[in-house]
PyMOL Python script that loads the backbone (N, CA, C, O; Angstrom):
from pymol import cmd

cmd.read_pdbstr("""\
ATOM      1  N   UNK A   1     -57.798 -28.899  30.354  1.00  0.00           N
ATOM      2  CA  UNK A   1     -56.403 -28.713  30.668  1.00  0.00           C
ATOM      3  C   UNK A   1     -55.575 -28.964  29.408  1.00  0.00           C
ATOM      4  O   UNK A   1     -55.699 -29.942  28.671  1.00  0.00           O
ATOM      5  N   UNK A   2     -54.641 -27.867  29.243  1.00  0.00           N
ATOM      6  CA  UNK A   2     -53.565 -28.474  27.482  1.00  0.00           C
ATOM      7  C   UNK A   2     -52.886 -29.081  28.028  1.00  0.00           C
ATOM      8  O   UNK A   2     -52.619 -29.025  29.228  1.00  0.00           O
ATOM      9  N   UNK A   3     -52.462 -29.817  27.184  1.00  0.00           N
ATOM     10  CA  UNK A   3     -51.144 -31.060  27.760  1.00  0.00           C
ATOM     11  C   UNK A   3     -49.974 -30.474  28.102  1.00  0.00           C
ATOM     12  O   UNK A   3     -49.168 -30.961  28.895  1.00  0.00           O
ATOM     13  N   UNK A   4     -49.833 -29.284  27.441  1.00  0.00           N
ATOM     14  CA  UNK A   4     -48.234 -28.842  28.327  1.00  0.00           C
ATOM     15  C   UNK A   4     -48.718 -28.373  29.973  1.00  0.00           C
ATOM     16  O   UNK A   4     -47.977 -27.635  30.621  1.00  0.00           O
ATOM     17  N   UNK A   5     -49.694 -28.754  30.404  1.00  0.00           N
ATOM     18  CA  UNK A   5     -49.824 -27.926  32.032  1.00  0.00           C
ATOM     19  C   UNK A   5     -49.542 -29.873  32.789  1.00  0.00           C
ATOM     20  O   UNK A   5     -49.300 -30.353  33.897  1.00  0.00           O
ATOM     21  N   UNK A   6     -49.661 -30.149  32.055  1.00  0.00           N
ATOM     22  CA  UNK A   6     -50.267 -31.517  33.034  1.00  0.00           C
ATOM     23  C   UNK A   6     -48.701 -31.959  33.558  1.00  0.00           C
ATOM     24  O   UNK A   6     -48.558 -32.278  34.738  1.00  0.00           O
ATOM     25  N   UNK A   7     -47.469 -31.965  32.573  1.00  0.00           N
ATOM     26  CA  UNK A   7     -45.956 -32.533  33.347  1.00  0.00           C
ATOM     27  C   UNK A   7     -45.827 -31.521  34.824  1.00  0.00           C
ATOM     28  O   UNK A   7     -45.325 -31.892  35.885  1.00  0.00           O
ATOM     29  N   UNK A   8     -46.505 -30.002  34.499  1.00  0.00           N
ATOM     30  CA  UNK A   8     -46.216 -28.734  35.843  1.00  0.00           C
ATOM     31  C   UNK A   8     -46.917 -29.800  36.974  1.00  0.00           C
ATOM     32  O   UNK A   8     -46.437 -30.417  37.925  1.00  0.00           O
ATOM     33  N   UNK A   9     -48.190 -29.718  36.444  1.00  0.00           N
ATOM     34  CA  UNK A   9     -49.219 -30.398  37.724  1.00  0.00           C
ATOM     35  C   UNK A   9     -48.276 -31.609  38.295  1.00  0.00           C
ATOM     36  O   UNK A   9     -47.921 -31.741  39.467  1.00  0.00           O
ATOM     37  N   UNK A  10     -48.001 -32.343  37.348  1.00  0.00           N
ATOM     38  CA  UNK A  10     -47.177 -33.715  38.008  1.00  0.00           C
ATOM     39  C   UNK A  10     -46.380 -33.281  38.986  1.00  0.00           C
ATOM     40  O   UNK A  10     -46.542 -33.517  40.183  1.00  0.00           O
ATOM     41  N   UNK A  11     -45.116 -32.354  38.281  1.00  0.00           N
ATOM     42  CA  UNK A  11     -44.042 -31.543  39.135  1.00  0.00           C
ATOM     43  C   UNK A  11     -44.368 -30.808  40.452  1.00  0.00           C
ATOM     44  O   UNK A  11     -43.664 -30.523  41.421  1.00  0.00           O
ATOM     45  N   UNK A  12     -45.618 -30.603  40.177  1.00  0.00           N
ATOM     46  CA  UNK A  12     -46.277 -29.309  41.446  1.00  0.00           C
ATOM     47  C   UNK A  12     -46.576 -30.368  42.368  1.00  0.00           C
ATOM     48  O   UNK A  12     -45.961 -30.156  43.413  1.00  0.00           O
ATOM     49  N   UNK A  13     -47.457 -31.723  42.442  1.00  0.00           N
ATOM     50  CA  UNK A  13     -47.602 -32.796  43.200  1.00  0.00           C
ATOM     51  C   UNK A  13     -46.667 -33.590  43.800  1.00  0.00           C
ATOM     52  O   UNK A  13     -46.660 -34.039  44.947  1.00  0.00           O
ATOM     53  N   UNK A  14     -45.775 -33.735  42.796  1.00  0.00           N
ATOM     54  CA  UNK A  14     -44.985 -33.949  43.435  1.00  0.00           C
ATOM     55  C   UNK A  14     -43.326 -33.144  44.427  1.00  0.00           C
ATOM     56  O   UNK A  14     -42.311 -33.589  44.964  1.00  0.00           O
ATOM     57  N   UNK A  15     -43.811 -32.093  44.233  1.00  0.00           N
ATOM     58  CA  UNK A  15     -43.319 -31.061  44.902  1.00  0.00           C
ATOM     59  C   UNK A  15     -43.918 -30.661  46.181  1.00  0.00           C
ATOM     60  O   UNK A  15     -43.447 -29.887  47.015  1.00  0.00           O
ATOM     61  N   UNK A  16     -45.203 -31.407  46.214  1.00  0.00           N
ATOM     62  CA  UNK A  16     -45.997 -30.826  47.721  1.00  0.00           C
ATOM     63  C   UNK A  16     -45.814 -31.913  48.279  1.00  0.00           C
ATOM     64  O   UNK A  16     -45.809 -31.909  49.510  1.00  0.00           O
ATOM     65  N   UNK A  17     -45.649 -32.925  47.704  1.00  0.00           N
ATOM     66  CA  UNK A  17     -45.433 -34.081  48.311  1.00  0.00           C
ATOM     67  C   UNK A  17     -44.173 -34.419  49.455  1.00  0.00           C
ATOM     68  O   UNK A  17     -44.157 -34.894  50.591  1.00  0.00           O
ATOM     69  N   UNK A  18     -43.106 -33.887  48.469  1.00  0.00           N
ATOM     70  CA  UNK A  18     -42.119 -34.166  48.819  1.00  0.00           C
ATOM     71  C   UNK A  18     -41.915 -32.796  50.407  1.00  0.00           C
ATOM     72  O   UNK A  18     -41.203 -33.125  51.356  1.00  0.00           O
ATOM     73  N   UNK A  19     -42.618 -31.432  50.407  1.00  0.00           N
ATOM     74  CA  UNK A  19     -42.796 -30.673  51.275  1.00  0.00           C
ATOM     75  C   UNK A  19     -43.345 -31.223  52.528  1.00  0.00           C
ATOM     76  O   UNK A  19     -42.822 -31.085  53.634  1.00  0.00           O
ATOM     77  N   UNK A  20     -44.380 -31.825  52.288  1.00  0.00           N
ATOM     78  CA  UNK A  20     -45.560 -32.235  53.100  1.00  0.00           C
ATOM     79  C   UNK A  20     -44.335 -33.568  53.906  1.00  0.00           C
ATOM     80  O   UNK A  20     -44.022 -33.490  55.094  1.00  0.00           O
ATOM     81  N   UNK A  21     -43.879 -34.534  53.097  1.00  0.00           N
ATOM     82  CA  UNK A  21     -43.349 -35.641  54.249  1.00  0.00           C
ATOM     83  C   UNK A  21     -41.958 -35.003  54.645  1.00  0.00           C
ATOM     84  O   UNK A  21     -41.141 -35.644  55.307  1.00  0.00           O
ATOM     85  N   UNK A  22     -41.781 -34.023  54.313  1.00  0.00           N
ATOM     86  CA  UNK A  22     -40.437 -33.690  55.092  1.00  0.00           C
ATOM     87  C   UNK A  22     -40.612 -32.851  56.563  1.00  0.00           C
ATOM     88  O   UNK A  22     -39.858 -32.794  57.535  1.00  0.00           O
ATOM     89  N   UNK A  23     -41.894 -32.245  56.311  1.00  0.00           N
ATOM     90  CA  UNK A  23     -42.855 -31.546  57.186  1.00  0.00           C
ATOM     91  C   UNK A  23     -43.258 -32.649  58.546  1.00  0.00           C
ATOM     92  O   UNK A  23     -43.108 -32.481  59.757  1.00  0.00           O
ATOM     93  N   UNK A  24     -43.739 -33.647  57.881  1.00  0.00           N
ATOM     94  CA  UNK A  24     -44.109 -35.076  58.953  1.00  0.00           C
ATOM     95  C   UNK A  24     -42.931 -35.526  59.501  1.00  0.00           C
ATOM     96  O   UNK A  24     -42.809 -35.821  60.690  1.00  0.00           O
ATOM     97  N   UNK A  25     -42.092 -35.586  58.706  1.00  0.00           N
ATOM     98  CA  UNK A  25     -40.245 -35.753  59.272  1.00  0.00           C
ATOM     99  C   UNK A  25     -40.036 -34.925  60.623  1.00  0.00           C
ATOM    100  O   UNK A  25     -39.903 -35.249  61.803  1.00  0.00           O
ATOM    101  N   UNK A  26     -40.063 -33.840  60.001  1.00  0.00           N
ATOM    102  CA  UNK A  26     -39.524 -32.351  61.039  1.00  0.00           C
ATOM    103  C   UNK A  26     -40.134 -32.100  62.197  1.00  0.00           C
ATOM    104  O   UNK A  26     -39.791 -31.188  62.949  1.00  0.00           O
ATOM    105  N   UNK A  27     -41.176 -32.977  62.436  1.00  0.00           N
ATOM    106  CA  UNK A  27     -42.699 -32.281  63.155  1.00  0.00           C
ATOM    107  C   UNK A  27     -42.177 -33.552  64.329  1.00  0.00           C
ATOM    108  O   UNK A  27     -42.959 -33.524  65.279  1.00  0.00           O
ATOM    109  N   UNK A  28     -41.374 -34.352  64.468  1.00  0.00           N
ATOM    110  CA  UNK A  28     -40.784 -35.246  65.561  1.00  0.00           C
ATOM    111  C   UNK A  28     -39.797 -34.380  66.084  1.00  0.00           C
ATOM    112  O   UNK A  28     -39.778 -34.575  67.299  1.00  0.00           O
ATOM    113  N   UNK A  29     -39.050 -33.606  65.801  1.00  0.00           N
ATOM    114  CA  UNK A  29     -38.366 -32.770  66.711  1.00  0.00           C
ATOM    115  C   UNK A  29     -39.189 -31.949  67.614  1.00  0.00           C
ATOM    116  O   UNK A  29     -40.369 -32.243  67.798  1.00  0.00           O
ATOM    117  N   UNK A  30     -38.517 -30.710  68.317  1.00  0.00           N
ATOM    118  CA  UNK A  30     -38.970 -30.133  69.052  1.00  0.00           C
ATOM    119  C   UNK A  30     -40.355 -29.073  68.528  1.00  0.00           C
ATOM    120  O   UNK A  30     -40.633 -29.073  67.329  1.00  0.00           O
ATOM    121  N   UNK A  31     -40.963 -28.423  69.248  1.00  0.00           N
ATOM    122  CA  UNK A  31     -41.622 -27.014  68.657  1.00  0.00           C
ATOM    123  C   UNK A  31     -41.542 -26.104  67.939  1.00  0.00           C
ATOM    124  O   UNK A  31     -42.180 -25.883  66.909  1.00  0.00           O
ATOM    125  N   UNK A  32     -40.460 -25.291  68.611  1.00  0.00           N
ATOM    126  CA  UNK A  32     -39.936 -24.322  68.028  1.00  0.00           C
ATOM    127  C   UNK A  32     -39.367 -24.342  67.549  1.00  0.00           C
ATOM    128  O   UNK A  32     -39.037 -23.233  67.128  1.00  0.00           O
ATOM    129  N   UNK A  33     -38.515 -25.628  66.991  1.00  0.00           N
ATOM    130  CA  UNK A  33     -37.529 -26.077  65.599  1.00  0.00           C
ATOM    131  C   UNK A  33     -38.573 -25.913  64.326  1.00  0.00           C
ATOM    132  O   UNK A  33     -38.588 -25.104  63.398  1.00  0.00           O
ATOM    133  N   UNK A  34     -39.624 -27.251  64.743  1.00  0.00           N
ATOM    134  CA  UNK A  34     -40.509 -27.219  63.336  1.00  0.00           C
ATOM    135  C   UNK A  34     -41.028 -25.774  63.062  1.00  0.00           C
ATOM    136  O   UNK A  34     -40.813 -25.305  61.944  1.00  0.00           O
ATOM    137  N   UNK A  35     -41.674 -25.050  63.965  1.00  0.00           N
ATOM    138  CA  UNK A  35     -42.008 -23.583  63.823  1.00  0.00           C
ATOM    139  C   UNK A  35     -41.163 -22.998  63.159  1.00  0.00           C
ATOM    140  O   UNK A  35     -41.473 -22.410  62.123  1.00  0.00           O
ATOM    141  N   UNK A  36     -40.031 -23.038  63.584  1.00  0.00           N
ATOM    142  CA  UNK A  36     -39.113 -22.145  62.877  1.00  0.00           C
ATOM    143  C   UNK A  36     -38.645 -22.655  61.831  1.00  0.00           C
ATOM    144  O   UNK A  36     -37.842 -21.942  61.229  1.00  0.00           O
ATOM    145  N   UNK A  37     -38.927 -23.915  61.286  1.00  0.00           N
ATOM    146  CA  UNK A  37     -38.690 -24.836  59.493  1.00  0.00           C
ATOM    147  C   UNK A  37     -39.713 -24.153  58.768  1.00  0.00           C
ATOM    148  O   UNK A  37     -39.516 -23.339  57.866  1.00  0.00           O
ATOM    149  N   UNK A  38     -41.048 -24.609  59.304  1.00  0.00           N
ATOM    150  CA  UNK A  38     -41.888 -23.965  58.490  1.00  0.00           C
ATOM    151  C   UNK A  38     -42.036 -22.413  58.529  1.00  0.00           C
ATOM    152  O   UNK A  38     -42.615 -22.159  57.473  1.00  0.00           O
ATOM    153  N   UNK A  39     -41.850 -21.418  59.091  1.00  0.00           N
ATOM    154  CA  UNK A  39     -41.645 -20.124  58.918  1.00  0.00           C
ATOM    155  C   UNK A  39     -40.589 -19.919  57.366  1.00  0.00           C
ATOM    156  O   UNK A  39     -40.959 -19.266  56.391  1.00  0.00           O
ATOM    157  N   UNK A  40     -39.316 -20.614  57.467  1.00  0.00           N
ATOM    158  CA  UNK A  40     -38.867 -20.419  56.596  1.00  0.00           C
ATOM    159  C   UNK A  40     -39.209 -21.455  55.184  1.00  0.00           C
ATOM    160  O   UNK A  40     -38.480 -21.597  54.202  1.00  0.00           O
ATOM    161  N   UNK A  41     -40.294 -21.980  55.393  1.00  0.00           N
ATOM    162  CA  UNK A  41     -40.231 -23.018  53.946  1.00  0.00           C
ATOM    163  C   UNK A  41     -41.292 -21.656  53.299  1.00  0.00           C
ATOM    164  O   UNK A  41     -41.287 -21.202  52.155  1.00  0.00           O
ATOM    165  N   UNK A  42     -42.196 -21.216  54.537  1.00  0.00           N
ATOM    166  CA  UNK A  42     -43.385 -20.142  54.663  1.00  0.00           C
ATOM    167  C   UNK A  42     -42.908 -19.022  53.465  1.00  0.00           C
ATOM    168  O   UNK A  42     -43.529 -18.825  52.421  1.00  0.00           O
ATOM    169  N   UNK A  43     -41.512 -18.264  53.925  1.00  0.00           N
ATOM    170  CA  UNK A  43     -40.534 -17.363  53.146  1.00  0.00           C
ATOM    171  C   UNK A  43     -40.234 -17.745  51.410  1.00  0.00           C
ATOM    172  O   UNK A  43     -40.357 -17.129  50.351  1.00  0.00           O
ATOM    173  N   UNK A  44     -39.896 -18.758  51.713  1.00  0.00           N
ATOM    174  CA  UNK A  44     -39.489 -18.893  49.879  1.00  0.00           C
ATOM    175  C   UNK A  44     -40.201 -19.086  49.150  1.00  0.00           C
ATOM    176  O   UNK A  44     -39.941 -18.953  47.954  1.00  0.00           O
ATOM    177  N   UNK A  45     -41.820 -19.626  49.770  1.00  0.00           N
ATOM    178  CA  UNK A  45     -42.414 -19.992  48.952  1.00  0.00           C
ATOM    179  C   UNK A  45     -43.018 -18.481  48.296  1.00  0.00           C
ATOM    180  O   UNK A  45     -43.201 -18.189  47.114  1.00  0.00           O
ATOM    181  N   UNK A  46     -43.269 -17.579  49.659  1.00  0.00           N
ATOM    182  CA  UNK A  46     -43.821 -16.249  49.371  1.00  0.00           C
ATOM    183  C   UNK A  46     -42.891 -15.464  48.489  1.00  0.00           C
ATOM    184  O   UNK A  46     -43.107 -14.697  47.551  1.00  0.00           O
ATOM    185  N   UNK A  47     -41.477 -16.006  49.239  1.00  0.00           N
ATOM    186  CA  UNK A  47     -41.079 -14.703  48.666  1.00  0.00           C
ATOM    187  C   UNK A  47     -40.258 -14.749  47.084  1.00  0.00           C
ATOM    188  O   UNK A  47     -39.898 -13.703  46.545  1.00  0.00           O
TER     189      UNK A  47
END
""", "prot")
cmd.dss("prot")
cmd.show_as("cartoon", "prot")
cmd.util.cbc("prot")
cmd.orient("prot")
């Protein structure tokens, strides 16, 4: 790995991180709320 990838990797970890517990957050509401959060987190990431 060159050292300029490793601050991305940090950034990228901690970018899933911060996805992932907001995800565990969201996932106490209803069904079709979280369904419909993650559909759109689904979108930006694709698109």
């Amino acid at each position: 790995m060159d050292t300029s990838e490793f601050p991305r990797l940090i950034y990228l970890v901690i970018l899933l991180a911060a996805v992932v517990g907001w995800g565990l957050a969201e996932s106490r509401n209803s069904l079709g709320k979280t369904a419909r959060s993650l559909i759109v987190w689904g979108l930006i990431f694709l698109g």
